[in-house]
Structure formats: C-alpha cells, structure tokens
C-alpha atoms as one frame of an Amber mdcrd trajectory, in Angstrom:
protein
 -85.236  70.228 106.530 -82.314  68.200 108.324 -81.368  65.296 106.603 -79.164
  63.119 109.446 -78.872  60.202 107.517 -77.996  61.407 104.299 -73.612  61.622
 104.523 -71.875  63.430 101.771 -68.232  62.203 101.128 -66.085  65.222  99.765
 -63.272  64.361  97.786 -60.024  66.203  98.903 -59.287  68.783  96.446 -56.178
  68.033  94.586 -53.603  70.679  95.659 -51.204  72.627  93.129 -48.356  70.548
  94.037 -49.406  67.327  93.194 -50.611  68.639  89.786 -47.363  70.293  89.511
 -45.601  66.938  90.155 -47.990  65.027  87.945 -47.169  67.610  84.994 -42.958
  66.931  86.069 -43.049  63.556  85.949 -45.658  63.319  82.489 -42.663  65.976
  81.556 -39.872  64.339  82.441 -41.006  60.850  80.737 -41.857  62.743  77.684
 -38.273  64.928  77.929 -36.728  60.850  77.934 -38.685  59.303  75.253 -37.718
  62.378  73.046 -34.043  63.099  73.956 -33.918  59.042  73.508 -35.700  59.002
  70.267 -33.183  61.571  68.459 -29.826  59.802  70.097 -31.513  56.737  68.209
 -32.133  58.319  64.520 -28.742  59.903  65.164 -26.232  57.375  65.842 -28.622
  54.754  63.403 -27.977  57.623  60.543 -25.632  56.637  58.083 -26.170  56.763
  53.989 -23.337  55.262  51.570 -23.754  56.638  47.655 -22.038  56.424  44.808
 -21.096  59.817  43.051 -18.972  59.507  39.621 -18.106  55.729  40.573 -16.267
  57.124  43.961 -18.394  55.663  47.048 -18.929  58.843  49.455 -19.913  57.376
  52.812 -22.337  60.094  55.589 -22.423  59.155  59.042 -22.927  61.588  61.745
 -19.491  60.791  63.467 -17.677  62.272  60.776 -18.806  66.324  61.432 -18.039
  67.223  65.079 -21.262  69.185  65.749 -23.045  66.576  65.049 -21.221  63.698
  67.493 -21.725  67.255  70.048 -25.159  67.089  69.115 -25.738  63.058  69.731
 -23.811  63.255  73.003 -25.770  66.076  74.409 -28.863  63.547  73.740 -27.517
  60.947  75.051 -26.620  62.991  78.378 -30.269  64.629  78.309 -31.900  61.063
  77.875 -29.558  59.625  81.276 -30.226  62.483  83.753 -34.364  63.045  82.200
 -34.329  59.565  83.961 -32.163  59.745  87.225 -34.539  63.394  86.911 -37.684
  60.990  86.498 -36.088  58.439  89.135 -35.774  61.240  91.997 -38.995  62.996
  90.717 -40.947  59.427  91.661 -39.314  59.059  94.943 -39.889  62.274  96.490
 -42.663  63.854  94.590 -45.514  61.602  96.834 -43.477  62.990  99.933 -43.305
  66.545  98.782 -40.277  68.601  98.316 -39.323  71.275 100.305 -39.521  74.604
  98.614 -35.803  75.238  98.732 -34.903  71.327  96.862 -36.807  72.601  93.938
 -33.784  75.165  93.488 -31.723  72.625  92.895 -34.040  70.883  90.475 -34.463
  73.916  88.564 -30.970  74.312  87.966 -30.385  70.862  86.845 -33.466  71.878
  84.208 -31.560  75.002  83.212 -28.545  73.039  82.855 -29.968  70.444  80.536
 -31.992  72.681  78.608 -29.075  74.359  77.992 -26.935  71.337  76.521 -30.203
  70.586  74.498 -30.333  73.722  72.819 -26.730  73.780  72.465 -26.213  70.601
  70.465 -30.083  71.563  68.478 -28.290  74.736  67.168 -24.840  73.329  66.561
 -26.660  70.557  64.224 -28.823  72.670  62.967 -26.077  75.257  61.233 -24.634
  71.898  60.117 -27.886  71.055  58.443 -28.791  74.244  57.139 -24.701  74.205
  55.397 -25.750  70.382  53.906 -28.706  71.504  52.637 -27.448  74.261  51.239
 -24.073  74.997  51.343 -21.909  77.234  52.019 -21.136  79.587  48.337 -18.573
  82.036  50.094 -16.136  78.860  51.558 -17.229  76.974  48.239 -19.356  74.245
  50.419 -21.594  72.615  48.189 -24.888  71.186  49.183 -24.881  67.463  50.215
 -28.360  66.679  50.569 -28.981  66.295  47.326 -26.988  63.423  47.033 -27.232
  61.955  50.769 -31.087  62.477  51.094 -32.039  59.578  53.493 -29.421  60.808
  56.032 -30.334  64.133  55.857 -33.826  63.447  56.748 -32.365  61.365  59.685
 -30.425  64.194  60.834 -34.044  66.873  60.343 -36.074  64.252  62.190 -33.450
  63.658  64.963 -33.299  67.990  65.362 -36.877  67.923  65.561 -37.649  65.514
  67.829 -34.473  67.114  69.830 -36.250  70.757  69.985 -38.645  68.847  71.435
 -36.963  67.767  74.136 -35.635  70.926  74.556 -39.470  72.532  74.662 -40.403
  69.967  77.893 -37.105  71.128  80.066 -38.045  75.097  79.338 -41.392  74.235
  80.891 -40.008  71.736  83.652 -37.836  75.143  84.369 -40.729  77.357  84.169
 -42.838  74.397  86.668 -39.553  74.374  88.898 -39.243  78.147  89.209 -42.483
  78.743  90.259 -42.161  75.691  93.302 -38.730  77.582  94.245 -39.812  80.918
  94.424 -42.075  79.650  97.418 -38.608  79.871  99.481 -38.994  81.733 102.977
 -35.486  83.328 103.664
C-alpha cells in the first residue's frame, strides 16, 4: 500500500551535546544559586549572648577559616556566572572539543576552592561543636546555637555546590576527551 499523501515530519533527534549543554547550564545555575545561598547565611551569621553578665559576640569574621570559607563562596558564586555567561553564549554554537579543556579546568579549579573552604569550616565546626579537650577548647555551640546552625546550613548548602562542579568536571571531561591530536 503506498500512501503519497500521507507526510510524516520526524523530529531531529536531540544530539549528546546539546543535552550535555542543557545539563551545564541547569548545573551551572544551580552551582550559583548554591555557592550564593551559603556566602548569604555566612556573612548574615552573627549571634551576641550573654555568658556570666560578659556579652560574647560570634560572627564568622572573627575565625580565619571561616572568612576562607565565605570568600571561596563568594569567588565560586562570581565565576559559576561568568561560567553560566560563556556557557549561554557559545553552548547554541557548539564548542570545539579542545575549548572544553579549558572549561574543565576552570571546574577543577573551583571545585577545588569549594572543597577547600567546605573542609576548612567544617574542622572549625566540628571544634565549636565540640571542642577541642587536648588544647582545652571548649564547645561553643552550646551557648551560640543560632550561629552555629548558620554556619551547618551555610556548609551544607556549600557541599552542594561543591557536588554540581564534580559533575560539571565529570560532563566537561567527557566533551574534552573527544580531542583529535
């Protein structure tokens, strides 16, 4: 049976790249929003109390793993978007197989500083919670509670961040090991 006036349209399929740019830029905004959110609880996270009629003040500027630890969010948050910014222009284009190189080390890099300023506020907020016995640290948290749950919610949503660039890196890897030499 020949049906001539019956036409099929066939949708394109989608290639890989395009849902490999789609998943980098739904990365990259979600690698922003995150690295944005815990610069915000951080540098908002500050809890005066009075212990024994002496006012004891916590603010995240006063330990200096934890001003590392806002910077390197701040610094993740500004290049996720220039990232996001660069990702928009040329992903409808397509990149060439040996630009994604480049991407991947920027990806590397800030995953690094991400993980670097999670750890170095995390030892800080594993010694407030609870202390240090062998220097004679005592726990803070106990007295400082709301700021300490600042600083946990501003890790976590930090890890986070630090979870979307390991898979932007694994996404970029993959597009620059396409590279004919």
């Amino acid at each position: 049976m020949n049906n001539m006036g019956a036409k099929t349209i066939e949708i394109p399929p989608i290639t890989s790249q395009k849902y490999s740019m789609c998943a980098q830029v739904l990365l990259r905004i979600l690698a922003t929003a995150f690295t944005l959110t815990a610069a915000c609880i951080i540098l908002t996270s500050k809890e005066t109390v009075n212990v024994f009629t002496i006012e004891m003040e916590a603010r995240y500027s006063y330990s200096p793993a934890l001003k590392f630890f806002a910077y390197a969010n701040i610094i993740g948050c500004a290049f996720s978007v220039f990232s996001l910014f660069l990702a928009s222009i040329y992903g409808p284009m397509g990149l060439h197989p040996s630009k994604y190189f480049y991407i991947f080390i920027h990806d590397m890099i800030m995953m690094a500083l991400l993980l670097a300023g999670c750890a170095a506020a995390t030892t800080i907020g594993y010694v407030g919670k609870y202390g240090e016995s062998h220097s004679g640290w005592m726990p803070i948290c106990d007295s400082v509670a709301k700021f300490c749950h600042k600083i946990i919610a501003s890790v976590a949503f930090s890890y986070f961040g630090v979870i979307f660039y390991l898979c932007l890196a694994i996404i970029t890897a993959n597009q620059s090991r396409k590279i004919q030499v």
